[in-house]
C-alpha positions as CSV (number, residue, x, y, z in Angstrom):
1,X,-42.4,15.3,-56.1
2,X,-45.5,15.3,-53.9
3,X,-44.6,11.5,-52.3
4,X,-40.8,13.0,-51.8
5,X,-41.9,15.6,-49.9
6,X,-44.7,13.9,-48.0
7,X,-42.2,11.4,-47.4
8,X,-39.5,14.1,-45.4
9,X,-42.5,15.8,-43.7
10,X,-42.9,12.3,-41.8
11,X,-39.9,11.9,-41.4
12,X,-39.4,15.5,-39.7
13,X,-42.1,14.5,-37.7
14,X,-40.7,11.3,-36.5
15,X,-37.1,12.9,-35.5
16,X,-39.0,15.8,-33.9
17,X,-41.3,13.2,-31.7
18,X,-37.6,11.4,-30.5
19,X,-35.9,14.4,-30.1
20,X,-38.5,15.8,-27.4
21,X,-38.7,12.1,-25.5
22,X,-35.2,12.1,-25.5
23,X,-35.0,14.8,-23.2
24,X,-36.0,12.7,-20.2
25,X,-36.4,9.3,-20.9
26,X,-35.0,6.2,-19.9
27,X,-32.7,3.8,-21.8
28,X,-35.5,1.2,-23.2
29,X,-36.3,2.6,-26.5
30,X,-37.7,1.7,-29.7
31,X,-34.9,1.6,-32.4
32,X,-37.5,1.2,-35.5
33,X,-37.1,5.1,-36.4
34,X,-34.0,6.7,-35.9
35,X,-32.3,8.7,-38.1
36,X,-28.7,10.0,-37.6
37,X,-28.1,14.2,-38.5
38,X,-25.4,14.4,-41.4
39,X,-22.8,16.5,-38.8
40,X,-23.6,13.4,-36.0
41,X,-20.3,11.4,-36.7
42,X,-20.9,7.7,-37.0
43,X,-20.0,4.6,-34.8
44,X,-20.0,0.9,-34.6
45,X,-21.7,-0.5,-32.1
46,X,-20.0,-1.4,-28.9
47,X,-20.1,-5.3,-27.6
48,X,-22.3,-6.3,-24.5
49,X,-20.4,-6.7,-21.4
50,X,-21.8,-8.5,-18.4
51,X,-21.0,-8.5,-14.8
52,X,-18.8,-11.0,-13.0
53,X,-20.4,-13.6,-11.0
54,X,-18.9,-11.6,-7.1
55,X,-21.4,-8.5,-8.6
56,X,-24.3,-6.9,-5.9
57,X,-27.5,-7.6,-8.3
58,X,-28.3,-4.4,-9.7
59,X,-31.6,-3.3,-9.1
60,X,-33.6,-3.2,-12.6
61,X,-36.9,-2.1,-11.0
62,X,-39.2,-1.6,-13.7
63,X,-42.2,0.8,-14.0
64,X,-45.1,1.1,-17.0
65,X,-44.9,4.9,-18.4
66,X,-45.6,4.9,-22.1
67,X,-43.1,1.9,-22.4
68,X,-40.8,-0.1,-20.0
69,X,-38.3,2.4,-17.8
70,X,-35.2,1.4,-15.4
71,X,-35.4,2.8,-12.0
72,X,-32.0,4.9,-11.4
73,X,-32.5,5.0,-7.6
74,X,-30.4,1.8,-7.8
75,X,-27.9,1.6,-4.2
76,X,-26.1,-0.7,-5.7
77,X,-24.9,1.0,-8.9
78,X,-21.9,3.6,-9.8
79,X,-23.7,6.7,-11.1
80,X,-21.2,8.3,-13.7
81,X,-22.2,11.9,-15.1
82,X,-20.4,13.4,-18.2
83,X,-21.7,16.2,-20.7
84,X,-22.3,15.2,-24.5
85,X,-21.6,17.7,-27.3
86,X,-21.0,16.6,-30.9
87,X,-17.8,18.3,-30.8
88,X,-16.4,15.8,-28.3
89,X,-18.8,13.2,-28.8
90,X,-16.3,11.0,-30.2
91,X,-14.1,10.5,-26.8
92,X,-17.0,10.6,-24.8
93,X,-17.7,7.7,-26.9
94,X,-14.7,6.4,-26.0
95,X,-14.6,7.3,-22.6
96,X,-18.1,5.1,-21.8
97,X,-16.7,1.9,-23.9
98,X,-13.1,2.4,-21.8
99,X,-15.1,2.2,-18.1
100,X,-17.4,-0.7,-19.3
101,X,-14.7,-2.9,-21.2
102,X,-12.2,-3.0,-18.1
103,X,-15.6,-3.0,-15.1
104,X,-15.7,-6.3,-13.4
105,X,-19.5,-5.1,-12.7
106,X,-20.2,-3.1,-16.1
107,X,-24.2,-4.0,-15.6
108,X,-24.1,-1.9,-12.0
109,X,-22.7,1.6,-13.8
110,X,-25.3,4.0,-14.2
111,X,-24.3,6.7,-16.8
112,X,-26.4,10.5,-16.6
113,X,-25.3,12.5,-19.5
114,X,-26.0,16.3,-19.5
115,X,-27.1,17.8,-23.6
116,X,-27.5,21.6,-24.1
117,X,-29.5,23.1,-26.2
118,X,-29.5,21.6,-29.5
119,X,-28.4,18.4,-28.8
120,X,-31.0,16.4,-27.0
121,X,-31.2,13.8,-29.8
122,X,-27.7,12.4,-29.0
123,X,-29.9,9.6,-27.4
124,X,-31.5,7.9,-30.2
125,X,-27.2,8.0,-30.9
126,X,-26.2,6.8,-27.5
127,X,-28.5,3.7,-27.6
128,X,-27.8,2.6,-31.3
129,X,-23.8,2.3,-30.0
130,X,-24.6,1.0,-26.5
131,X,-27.5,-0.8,-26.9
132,X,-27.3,-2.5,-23.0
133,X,-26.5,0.9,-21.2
134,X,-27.9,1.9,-18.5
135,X,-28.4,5.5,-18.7
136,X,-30.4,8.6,-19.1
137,X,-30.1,11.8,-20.8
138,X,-30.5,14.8,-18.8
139,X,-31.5,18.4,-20.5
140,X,-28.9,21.7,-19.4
141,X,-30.2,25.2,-20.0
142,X,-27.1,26.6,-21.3
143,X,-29.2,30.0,-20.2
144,X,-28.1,29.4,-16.9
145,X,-24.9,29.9,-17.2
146,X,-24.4,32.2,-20.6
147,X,-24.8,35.6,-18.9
148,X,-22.2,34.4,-16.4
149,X,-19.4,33.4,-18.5
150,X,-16.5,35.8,-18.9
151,X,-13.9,35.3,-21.6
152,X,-11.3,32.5,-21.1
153,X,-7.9,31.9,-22.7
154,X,-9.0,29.1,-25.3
155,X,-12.8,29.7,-26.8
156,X,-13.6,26.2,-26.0
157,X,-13.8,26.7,-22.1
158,X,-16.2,29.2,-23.0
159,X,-19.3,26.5,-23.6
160,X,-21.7,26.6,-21.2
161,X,-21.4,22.6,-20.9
162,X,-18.4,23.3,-19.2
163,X,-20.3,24.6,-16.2
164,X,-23.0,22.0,-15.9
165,X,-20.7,20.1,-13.8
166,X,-21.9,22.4,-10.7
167,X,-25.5,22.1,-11.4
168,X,-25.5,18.3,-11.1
169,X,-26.9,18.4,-7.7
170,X,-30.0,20.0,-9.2
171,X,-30.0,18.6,-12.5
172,X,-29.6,14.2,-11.1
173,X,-32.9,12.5,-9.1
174,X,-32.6,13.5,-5.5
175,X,-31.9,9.7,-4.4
176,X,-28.5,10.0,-6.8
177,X,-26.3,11.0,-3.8
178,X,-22.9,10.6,-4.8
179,X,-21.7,10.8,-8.6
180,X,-18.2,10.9,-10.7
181,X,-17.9,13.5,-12.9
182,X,-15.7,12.8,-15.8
183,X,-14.5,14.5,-18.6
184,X,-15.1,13.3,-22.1
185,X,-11.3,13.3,-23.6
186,X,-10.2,10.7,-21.0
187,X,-10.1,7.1,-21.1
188,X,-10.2,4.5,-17.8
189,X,-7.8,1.8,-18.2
190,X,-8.9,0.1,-14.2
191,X,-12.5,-0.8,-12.6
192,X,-14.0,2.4,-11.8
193,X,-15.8,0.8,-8.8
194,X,-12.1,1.6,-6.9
195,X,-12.3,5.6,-7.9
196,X,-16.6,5.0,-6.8
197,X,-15.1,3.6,-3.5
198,X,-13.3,6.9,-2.5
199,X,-14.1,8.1,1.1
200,X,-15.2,11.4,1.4
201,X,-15.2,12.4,4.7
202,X,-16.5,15.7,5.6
203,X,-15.9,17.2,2.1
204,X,-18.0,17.5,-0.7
205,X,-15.4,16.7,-3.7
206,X,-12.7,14.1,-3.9
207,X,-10.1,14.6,-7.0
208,X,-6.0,14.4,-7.2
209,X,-4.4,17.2,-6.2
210,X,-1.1,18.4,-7.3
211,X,0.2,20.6,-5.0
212,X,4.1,21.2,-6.4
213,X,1.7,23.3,-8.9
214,X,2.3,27.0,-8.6
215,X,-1.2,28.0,-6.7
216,X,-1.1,31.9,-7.8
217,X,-0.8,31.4,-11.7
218,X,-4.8,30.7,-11.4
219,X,-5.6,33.7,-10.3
220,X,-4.9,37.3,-11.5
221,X,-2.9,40.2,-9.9
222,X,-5.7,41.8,-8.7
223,X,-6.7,38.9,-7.1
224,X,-3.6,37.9,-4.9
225,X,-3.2,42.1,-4.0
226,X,-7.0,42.1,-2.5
227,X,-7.2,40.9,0.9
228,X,-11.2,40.9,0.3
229,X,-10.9,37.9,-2.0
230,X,-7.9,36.1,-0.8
231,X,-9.3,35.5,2.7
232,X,-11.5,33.1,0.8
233,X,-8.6,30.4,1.8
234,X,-7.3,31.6,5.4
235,X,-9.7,28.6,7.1
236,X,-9.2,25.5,4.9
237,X,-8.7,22.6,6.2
238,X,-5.2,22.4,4.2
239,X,-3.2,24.0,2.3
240,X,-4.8,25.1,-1.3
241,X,-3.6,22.9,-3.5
242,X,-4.7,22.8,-7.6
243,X,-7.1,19.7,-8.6
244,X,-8.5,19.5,-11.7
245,X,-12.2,19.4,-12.2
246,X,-12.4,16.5,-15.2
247,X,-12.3,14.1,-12.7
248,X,-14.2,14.2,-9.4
249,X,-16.0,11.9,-7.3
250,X,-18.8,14.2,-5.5
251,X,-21.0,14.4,-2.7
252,X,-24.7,15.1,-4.4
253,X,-26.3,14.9,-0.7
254,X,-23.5,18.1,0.7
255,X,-23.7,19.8,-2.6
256,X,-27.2,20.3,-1.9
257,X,-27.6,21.0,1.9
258,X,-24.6,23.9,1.7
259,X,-25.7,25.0,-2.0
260,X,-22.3,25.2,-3.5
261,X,-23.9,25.6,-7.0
262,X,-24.9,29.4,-5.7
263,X,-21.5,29.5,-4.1
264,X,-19.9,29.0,-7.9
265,X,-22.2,31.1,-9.1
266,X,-21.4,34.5,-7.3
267,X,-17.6,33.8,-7.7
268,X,-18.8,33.8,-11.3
269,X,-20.2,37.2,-10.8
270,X,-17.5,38.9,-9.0
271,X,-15.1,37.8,-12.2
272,X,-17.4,40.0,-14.2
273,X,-16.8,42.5,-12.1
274,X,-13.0,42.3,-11.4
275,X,-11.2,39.9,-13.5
276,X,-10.2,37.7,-11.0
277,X,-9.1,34.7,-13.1
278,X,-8.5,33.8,-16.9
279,X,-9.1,30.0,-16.8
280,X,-12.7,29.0,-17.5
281,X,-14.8,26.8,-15.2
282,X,-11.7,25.6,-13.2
283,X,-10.9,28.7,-11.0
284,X,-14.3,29.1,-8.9
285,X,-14.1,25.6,-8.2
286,X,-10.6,26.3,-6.5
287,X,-11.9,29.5,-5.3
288,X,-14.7,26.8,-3.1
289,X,-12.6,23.8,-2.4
290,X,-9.4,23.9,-2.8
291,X,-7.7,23.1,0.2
292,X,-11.0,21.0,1.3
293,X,-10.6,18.5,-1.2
294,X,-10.7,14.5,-0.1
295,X,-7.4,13.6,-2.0
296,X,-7.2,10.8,-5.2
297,X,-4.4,9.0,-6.3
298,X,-2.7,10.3,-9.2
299,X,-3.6,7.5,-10.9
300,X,-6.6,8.4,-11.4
301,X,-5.9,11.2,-13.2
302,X,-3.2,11.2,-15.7
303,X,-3.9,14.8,-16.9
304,X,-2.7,17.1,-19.4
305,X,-2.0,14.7,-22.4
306,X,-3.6,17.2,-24.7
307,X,-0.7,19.9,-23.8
308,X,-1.6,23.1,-22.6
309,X,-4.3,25.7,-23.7
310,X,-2.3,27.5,-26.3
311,X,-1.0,25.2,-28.3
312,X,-1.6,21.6,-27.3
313,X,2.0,20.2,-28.1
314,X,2.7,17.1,-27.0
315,X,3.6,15.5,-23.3
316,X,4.1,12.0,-22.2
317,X,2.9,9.8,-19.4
318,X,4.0,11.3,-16.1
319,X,5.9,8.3,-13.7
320,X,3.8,5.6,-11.9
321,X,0.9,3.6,-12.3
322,X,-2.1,5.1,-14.4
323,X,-5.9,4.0,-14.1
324,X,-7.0,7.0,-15.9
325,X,-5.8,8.7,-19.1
326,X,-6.8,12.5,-19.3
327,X,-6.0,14.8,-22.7
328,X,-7.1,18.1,-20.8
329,X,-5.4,20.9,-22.8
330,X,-5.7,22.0,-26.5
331,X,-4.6,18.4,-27.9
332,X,-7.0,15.8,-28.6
333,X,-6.0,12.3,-29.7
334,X,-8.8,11.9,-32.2
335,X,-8.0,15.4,-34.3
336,X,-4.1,14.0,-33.8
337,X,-4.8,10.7,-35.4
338,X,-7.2,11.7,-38.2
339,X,-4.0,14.3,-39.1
340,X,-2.0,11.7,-39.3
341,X,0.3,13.1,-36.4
342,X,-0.6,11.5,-33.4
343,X,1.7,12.1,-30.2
344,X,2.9,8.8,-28.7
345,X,0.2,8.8,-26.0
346,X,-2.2,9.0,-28.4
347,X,-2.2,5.8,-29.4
348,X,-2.9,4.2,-25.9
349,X,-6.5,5.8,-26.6
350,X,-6.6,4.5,-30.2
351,X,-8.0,1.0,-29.3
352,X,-11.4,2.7,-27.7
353,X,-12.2,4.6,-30.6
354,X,-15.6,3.2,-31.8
355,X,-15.7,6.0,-34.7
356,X,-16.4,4.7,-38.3
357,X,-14.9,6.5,-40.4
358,X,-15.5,7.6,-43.5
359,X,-13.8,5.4,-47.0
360,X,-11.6,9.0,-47.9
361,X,-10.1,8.8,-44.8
362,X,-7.8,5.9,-45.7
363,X,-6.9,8.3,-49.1
């Protein structure tokens, strides 16, 4: 009895020690002590992919602090930020093998993944799957946002996560000066280098836009009747059009000289105050950019596979080409498939689904 319990107080220890380096450290870890939590799901690990011989070098700068670290200040690389959550950590795992299996330069992405609270240990997780990822994991006070947040139509765009999108200009190393943000229930079927390639002009955000969207339905009544908040739009460079937020490519080095994170934030606070909008995270980034958004191809975001925010049913492929495969809305492929009623889209996302599941499963 003593040994048992002498043996889980090291053990405590151990997961404790990783858990705090995990917060900022680099990708080179040790993988002698790592435990999995029970309510972590489990995955295989992910096959090595190597650049094509046409790749830049990356630069793998090292530096000696309390082990070998990679230098992230790399010009050469495609800096990818996502959130992790266990809730969706299952497609983000999917979304991260999707981008490296079809890069012709896999060894030049650079992923920065943003943990709240309680999950800084996703790491130790992280590196078991991926074992030659470059990335680092990046700690979000969810206190930032939690006083800000009103209520939304689905509880899930409620999480503070949600929101850490418009602190990444604080949050990433001042030499990361342009990023893509991507959600973690998509899946990219095309070399993300072309979506890193975007020019963004003068503006701070590049996404799709889909303008035959009905603008108004994004905002409340109250809204749309105050001339106060609707002159918010009267000097945009074009017409306000809806983009969705999963999938942006961003200008870190604007965000920061015109503070568009403080910007976001006080849109946040007149919604406490009026009710402006009933749409989560989505509406104060219209409320800043629409209209001044760098356009995307549609390709690049193939959105609204998961159905919409009530009741997730199910929607096919819109016409065209597709390089990315987005399940924004209620439905998500992998809660589909374990059910055993999958919508027909849901099996293009099937084949990147490193989850190993558990023996009742097949039952």
């Amino acid at each position: 009895m003593v040994r048992t319990l002498r043996t889980r107080g090291r053990a405590a220890a151990v997961l404790v020690a990783l858990l705090l380096q995990a917060l900022f450290s680099w990708t080179t870890i040790s993988t002698e002590v790592q435990k999995r939590p029970e309510d972590w799901p489990p995955f295989r690990e992910a096959p090595a992919f190597k650049n094509d011989k046409q790749c830049v070098s990356a630069e793998r700068k090292k530096k000696k602090n309390n082990g070998a670290e990679e230098e992230i200040c790399d010009s050469s690389a495609v800096h990818i930020a996502m959130t992790l959550d266990v809730a969706y950590l299952r497609g983000s795992m999917a979304a991260v093998f999707s981008i490296l299996k079809h890069s012709s330069c896999p060894e030049n992405v650079i992923f920065h993944f943003l943990v709240g609270n309680r999950d800084a240990g996703l790491r130790s997780l992280i590196f078991s799957t991926f074992p030659f990822l470059r990335f680092k994991v990046y700690h979000f006070d969810e206190a930032l946002v939690k006083s800000r947040i009103s209520a939304s139509v689905r509880l899930a765009l409620e999480h503070p996560l949600n929101y850490a999108r418009s602190y990444l200009a604080d949050i990433l190393e001042p030499c990361v000066e342009r990023v893509i943000y991507l959600d973690s229930d998509l899946i990219v079927v095309d070399d993300i280098v072309k979506l890193w390639g975007t020019r963004l002009g003068s503006g701070a955000i590049g996404a799709p836009e889909y303008c035959h969207t009905n603008f108004t339905k994004y905002f409340t009544d109250s809204f749309w009747s105050d001339k106060a908040f609707t002159k918010v739009f009267n000097h945009r460079r074009n017409k306000p059009c809806y983009f969705n937020t999963g999938v942006m490519v961003m200008n870190l080095v604007k965000w920061r000289e015109q503070n568009y994170r403080s910007t976001i934030e006080s849109w946040m606070k007149r919604q406490k105050e009026a009710r402006i909008y009933e749409l989560g995270s989505l509406p104060p980034f219209l409320l800043v950019f629409a209209g001044d958004v760098e356009p995307i191809d549609h390709r690049w975001n193939q959105h609204g596979l998961g159905g919409d925010n009530l009741e997730g049913r199910c929607r096919p492929l819109h016409p065209g080409p597709v390089s990315l495969l987005h399940w924004s809305g209620k439905g998500k492929p992998w809660i589909r498939l374990d059910a055993r009623k999958p919508c027909s889209v849901d099996n293009l996302w099937a084949p990147y689904d490193l989850h190993l599941p558990s023996m009742s499963s097949y039952l």
